[in-house]
C-alpha positions in Angstrom: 68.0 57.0 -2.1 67.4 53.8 -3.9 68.1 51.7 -0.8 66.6 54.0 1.5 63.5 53.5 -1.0 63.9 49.9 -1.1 63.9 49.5 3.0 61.0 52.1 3.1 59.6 48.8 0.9 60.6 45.7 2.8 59.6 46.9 5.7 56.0 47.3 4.9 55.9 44.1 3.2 57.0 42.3 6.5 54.3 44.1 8.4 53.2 41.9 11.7 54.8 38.9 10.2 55.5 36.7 13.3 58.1 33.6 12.9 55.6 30.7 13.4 53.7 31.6 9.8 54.5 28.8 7.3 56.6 30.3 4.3 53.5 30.4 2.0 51.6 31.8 4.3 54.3 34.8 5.1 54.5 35.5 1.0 50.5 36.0 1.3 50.8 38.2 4.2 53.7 40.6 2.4 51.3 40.7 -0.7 48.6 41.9 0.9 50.7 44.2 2.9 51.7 45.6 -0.5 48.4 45.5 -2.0 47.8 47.9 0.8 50.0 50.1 0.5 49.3 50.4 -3.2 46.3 51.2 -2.4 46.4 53.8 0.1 48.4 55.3 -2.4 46.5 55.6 -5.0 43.5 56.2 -3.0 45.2 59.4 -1.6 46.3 60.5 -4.8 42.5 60.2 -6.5 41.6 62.1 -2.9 43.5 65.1 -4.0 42.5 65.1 -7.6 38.9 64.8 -6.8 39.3 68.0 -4.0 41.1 69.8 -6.7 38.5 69.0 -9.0 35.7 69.4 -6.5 34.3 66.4 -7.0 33.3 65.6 -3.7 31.1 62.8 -3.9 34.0 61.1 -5.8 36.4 62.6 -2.9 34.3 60.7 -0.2 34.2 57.6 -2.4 38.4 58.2 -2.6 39.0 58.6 1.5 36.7 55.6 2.0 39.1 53.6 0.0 42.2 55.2 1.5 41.5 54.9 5.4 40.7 51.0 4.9 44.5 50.3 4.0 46.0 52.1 7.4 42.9 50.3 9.4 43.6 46.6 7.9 48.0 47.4 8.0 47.3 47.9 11.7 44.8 44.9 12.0 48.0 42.7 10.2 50.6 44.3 12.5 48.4 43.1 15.4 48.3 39.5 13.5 45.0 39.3 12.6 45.3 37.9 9.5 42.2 35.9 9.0 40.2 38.8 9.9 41.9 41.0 7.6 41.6 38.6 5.1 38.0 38.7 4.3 37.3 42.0 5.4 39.6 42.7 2.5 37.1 40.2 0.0 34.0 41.7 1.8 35.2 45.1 1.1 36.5 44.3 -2.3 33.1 42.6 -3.2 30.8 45.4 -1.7 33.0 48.7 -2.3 33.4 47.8 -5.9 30.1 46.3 -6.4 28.3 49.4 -5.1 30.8 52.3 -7.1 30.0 50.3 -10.1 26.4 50.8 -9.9 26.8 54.3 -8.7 29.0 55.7 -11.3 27.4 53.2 -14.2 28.7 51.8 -16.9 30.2 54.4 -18.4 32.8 54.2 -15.6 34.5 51.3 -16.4 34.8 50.3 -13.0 33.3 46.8 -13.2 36.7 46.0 -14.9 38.1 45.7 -11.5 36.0 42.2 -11.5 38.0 40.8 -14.0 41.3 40.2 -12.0 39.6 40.2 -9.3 38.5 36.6 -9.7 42.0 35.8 -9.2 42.3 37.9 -6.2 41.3 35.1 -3.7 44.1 33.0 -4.7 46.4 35.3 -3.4 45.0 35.5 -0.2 43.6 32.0 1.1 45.3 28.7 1.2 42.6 26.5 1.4 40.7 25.5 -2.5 37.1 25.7 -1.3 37.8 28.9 0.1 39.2 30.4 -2.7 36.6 28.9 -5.0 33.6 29.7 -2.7 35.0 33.9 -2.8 35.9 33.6 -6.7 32.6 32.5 -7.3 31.2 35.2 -4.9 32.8 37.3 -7.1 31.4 36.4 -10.1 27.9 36.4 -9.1 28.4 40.1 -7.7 30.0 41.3 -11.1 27.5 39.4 -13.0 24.8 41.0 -11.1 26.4 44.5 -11.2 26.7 44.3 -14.8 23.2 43.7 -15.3 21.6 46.5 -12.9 23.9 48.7 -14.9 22.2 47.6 -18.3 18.6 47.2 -17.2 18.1 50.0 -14.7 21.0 52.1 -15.6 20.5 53.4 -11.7 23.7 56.1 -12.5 24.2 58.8 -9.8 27.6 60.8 -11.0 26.4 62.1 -14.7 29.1 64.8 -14.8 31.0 63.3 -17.9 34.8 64.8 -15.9 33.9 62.7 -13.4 32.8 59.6 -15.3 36.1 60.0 -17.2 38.1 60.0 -14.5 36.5 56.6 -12.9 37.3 55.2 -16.2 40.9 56.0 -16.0 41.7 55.5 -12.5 39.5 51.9 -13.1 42.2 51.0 -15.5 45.0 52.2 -13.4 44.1 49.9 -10.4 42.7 46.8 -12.5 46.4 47.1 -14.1 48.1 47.1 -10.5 45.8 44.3 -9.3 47.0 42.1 -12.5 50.4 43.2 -12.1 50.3 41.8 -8.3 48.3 38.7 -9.0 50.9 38.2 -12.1 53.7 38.8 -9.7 52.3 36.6 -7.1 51.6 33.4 -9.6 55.4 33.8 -11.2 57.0 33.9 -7.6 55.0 31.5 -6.7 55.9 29.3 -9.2 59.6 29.9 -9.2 59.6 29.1 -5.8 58.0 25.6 -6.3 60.3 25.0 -9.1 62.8 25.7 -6.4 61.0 23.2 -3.9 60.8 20.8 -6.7 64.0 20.3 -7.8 65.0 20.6 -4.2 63.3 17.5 -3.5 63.9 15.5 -6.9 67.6 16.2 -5.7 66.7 15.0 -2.3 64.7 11.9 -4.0 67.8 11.0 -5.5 70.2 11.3 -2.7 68.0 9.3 -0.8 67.7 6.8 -3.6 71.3 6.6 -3.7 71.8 6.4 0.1 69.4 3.6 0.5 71.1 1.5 -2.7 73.8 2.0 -0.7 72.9 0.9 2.5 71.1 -2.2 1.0 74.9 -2.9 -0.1 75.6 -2.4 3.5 73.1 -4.7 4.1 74.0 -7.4 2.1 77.6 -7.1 2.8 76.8 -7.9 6.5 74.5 -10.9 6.0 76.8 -12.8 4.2 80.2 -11.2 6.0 79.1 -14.9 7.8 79.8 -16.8 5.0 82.9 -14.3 3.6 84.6 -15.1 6.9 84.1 -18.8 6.4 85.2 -19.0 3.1 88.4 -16.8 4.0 88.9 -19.2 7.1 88.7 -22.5 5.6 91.5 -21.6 3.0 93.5 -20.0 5.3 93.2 -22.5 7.8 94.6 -25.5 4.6 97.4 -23.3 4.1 98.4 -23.7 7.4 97.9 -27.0 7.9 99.1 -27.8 4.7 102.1 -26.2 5.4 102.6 -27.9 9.0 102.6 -30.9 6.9 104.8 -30.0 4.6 107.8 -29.0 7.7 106.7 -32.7 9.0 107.0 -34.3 5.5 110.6 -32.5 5.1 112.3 -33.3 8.4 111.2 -37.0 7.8 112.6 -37.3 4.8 116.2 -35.3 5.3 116.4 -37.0 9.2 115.6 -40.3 7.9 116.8 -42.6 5.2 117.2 -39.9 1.7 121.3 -40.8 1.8 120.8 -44.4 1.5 119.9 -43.8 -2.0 121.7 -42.9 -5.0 121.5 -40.0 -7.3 119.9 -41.8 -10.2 117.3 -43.1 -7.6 116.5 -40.0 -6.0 116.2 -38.4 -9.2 114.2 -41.0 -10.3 111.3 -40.5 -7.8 111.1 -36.7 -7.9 110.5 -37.4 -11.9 108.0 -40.0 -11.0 106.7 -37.4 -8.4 106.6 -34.1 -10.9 104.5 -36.9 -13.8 101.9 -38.5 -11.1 100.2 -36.1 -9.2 97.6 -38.1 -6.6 94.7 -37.4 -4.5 94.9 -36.0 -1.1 92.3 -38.1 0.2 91.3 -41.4 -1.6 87.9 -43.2 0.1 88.1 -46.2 2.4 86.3 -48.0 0.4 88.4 -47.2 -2.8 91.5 -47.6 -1.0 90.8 -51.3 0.1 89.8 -52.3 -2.8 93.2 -51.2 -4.6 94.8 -53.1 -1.9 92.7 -56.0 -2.6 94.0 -55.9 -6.1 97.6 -54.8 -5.2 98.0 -57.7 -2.9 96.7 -60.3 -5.7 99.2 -59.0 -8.1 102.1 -59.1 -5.8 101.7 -62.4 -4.3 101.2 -63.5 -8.2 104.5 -61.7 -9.5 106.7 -61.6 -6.9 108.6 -64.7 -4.6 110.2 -65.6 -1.5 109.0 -62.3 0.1 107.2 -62.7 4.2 103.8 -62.1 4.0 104.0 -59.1 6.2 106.6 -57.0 4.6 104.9 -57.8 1.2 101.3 -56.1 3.0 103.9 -53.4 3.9 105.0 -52.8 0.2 101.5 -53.1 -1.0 99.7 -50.3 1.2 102.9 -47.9 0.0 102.0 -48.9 -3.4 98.8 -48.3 -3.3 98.9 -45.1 -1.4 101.4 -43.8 -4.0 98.3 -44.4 -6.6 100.3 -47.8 -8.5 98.2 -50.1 -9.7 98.7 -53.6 -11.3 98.8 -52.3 -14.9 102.2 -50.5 -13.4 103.6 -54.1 -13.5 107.4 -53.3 -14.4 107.7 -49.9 -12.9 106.2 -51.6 -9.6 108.8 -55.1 -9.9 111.8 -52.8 -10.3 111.0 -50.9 -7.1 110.0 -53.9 -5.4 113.0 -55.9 -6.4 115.6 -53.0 -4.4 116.5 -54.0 -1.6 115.4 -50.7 0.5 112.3 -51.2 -1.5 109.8 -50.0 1.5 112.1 -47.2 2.4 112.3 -46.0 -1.6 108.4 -46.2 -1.5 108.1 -44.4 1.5 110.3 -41.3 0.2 108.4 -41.6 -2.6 105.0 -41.0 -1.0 106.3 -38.5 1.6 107.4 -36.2 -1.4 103.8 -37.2 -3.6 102.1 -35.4 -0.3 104.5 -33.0 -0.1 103.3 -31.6 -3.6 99.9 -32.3 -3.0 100.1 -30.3 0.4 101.6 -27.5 -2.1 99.1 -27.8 -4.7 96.1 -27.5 -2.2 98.1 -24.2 -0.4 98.0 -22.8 -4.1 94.1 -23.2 -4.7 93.3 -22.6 -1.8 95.3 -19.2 -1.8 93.7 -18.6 -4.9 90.4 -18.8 -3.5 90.9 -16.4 -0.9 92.4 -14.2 -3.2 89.2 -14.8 -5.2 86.7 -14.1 -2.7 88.4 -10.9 -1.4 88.5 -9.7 -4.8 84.8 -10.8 -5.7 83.9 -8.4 -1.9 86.3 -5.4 -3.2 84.6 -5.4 -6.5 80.6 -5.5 -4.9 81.4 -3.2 -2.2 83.3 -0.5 -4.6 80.6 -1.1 -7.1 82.8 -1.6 -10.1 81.3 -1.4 -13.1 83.0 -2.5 -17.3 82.7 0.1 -19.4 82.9 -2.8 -22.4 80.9 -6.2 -22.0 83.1 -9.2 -22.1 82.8 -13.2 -22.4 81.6 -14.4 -19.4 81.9 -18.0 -18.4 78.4 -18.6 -17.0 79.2 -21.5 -14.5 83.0 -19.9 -13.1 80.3 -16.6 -12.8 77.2 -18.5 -10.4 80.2 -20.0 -8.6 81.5 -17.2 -7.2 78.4 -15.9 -5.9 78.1 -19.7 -4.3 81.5 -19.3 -2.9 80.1 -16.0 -0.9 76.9 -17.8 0.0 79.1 -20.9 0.7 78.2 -20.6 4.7 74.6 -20.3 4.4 74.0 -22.9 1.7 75.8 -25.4 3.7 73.1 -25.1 6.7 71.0 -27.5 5.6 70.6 -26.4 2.0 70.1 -28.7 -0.5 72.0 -27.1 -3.3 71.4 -28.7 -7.4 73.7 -26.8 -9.6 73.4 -28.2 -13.5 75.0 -25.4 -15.4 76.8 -26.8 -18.4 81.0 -25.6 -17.9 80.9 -24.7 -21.9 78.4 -22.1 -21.8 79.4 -18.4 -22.1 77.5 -15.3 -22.6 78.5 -11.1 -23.5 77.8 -9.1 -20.4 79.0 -7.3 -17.0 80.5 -9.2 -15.2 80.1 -7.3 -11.8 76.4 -6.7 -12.6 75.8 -10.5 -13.0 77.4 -11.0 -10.1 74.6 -8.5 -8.4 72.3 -10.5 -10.3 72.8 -13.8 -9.3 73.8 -12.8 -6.1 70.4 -11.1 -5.2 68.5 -13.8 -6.2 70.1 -16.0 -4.3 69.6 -13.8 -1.4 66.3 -13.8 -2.0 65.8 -17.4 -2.2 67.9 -18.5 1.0 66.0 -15.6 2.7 62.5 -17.3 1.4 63.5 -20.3 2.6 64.8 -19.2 6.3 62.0 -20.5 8.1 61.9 -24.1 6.2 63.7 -27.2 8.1 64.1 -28.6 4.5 65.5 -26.0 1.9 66.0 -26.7 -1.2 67.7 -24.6 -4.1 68.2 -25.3 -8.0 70.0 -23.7 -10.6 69.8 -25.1 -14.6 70.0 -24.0 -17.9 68.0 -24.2 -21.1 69.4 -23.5 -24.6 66.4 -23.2 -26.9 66.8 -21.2 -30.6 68.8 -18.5 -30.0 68.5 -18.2 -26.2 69.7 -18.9 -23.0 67.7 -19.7 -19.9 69.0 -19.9 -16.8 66.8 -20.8 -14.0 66.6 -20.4 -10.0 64.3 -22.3 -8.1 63.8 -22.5 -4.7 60.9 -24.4 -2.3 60.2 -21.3 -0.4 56.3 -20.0 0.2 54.3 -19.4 -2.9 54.7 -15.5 -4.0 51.3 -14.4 -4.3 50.3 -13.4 -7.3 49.1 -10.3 -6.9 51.9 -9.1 -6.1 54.1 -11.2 -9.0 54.2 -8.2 -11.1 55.2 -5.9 -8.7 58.1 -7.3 -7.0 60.8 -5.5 -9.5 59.7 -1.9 -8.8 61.5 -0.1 -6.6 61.4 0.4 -2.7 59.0 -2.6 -3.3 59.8 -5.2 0.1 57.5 -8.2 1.4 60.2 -7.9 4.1 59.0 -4.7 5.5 58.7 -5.6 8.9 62.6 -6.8 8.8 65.4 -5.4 6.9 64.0 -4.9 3.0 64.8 -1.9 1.6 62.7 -2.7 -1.5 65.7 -2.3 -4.3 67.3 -6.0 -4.6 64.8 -7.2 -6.9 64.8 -3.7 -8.8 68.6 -4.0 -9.1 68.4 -7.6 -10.7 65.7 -5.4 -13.3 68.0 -2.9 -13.8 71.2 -5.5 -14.6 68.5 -7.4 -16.9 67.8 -4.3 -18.6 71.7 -3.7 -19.5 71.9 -7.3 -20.9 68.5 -6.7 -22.7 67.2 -9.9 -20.8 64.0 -10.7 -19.4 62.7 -12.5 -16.4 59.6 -14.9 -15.7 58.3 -15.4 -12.2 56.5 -18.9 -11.8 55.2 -19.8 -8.3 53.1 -22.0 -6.6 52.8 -23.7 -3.1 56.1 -26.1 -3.8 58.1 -24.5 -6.2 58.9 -20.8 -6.9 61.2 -19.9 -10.2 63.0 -16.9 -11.5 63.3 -17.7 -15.0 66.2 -15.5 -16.9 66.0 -15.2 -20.6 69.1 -13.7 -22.6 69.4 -13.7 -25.9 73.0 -15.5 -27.4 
């Protein structure tokens, strides 16, 4: 019976609602089904009280009411809403208007005015509408109220009758409040609903598009990220081809000539004087210059070429003349080229291995420094962060860009350390330096500085760039989010905002100073 009831229900509140109605504009179309219904219904019961009672002009008043309802639920079925709707106001606004006057004030009926003024609201969608018929209605009821106190023009006297106007006015001015209630609180659920739909929505997006800016920045520098992993890579292997060469010289040549104590001899003086790969020209012949003085000073009877021989070995094996004894002893053997030679050979041998370690290590560093950004890993505990090693790794990734005609000053002081994240610096730093290069992409000549100031108790670091002037309305507004001046390109509006949120976690502040030849980002933290 209850669902049976509950169809019966459903099914007139979905009277001639077609598919195309917006979802507001269905809920107003089952309310006033409802209010229909309702009303027929209480209409037909006041019918058959007022024929019981044989109060016919009341009875006539009654079937009015209850034949509207049918004529309007077939008017909706046929999907004419708009008409429906104000014949409903018009109807509401005349029907009561009128009883009022006719059955006086004693009838109570002008309380049907009260929520009335509300009734508008849940019928029309558009504001001046319902404010036009709400006032409408309050003029009517104001005007109603006053005939019934100045002329008191009161038709039904019979004091049954007048009682039960007063009663039935109470019974459909509580429905009327009870739908209008019903209406506002389903109403509002629903756009709490919508709401925090979209706030959830909002936030998705938000997270999608800090994401895709990732993306974003990931592929503008995967330029620079495969430079940096290809020059490293590409020492190692050269390094290492010189290391095979270096080896098969030294075991196919002349090693056995020499004696244990000498060999062991060169690998200590090997494993204690580390040189330079690569030594200047200019450098180098000025050694030689020297070498070649002391030589011909110290040492006798030797041919002037084997004696040029001995120096360029000595001086490529990084001896110089205050090496006097060590450098007479070697020459004084009598494979004295062949030991020098060896001797070099192996010094490039660990130099070769000493480049293959850092520049493993770099690679290693710059995949790492990529694995972190794109995986967005975060410290849950700050830590001492060495500001320099910090700004160079974000250089490192930039390495490629920078190195296209960039003129890059970087004056950061190798002592100076500072409590913070240091994946969030790194977003810091590395966004504006984005920024900058991006600023400057247009400039033959690009410049970009980075400095620090110590003054009291804080630390400045600052980024400066000869990009266009930021104009300054627009100065104070660059942090907030979805803010781009790159709209037209590939901005997404949250690089600067993420640099304000990582300030914000290291309770820093930032200073924007700009003009036609110089723009700076000025960082302040506090040490």
């Amino acid at each position: 019976m209850k669902d049976r009831i509950l169809h019966i229900w459903i099914t007139i509140s979905e009277n001639g609602i077609s598919n195309h109605l917006s979802v507001s504009e269905k809920k107003r179309i089952k309310v006033i089904n409802r209010v229909l219904f309702l009303n027929a219904l209480l209409a037909f019961t006041f019918l058959f009280v007022d024929i019981v009672n044989r109060s016919y002009e009341a009875a006539v008043i009654s079937s009015i009411a209850f034949f509207m309802s049918p004529f309007l639920f077939f008017l909706i079925r046929k999907r004419y809403y708009q008409t429906v709707k104000w014949v409903i106001i018009l109807f509401f606004i005349l029907f009561i208007s009128a009883i009022s006057i006719l059955t006086g004030r004693g009838s109570g009926m002008i309380l049907y005015f009260i929520p009335g003024i509300l009734f508008p609201t849940i019928i029309f969608d558009k504001n001046k509408t319902i404010l036009l018929t709400s006032s409408l209605i309050i003029v009517v009821s104001i005007a109603a109220f006053i005939i019934n106190e100045v002329y008191e023009p009161q038709v039904i006297i019979n004091p049954k009758e007048l009682s039960f106007y007063y009663i039935s006015s109470i019974i459909g001015c509580t429905v009327l409040t009870l739908l209008i209630i019903r209406y506002f609180k389903s109403t509002n659920t629903e756009y709490e609903k919508i709401i925090i739909a979209n706030t959830k929505k909002n936030m998705d997006l938000t997270r999608s598009m800090m994401e895709q800016d990732k993306l974003v920045t990931i592929g503008e520098i995967s330029a620079g990220i495969a430079h940096d992993l290809s020059t490293p890579l590409g020492t190692i292997r050269v390094g290492a081809d010189n290391i095979n060469f270096i080896l098969s010289r030294l075991f196919n040549g002349s090693i056995s000539d020499f004696t244990e104590d000498e060999l062991t001899s060169i690998f200590n003086h090997v494993d204690k004087n580390r040189i330079e790969m690569y030594v200047g020209g200019l450098q180098m012949r000025q050694e030689k210059e020297e070498m070649l003085e002391f030589l011909n000073k110290s040492v006798d009877g030797e041919n002037p070429k084997l004696l040029n021989e001995l120096c360029d070995l000595l001086v490529k094996c990084r001896f110089n003349p205050t090496h006097g004894k060590e450098i007479l002893k070697i020459v004084s053997k009598p494979l004295a080229k062949e030991y020098l030679e060896i001797l070099n050979q192996l010094q490039m041998a660990m130099a070769q291995l000493e480049t293959i370690r850092k520049s493993s290590d770099k690679a290693v560093g710059v995949v790492q420094d990529m694995r972190a950004f794109i995986k967005g890993e975060s410290v849950l505990e700050p830590k001492k962060i060495n500001l320099r090693e910090n700004i160079s790794t974000v250089l490192g990734v930039f390495n490629y860009e920078i190195s296209q005609n960039v003129n890059l000053v970087f004056e950061v002081d190798s002592s100076i350390e500072l409590m913070g994240y240091d994946i969030k610096l790194f977003q810091l730093w590395s966004n504006i330096v984005k920024n900058g290069l991006e600023a400057m992409s247009g400039q033959k000549d690009r410049y970009l500085g980075i400095f620090t100031e110590i003054k009291a108790n804080q630390l400045n670091v600052i980024f400066e760039n000869n990009g266009p002037k930021i104009p300054d309305d627009i100065v104070d507004i660059i942090f907030q989010k979805f803010y781009s001046t790159k709209k037209n390109r590939s901005g997404s509006g949250l690089g600067l905002s993420i640099v304000k949120n990582v300030l914000e976690d290291h309770r820093a502040d930032i200073k924007v100073e700009s003009n036609e030849t110089l723009t700076k980002f000025i960082i302040t933290f506090e040490i």
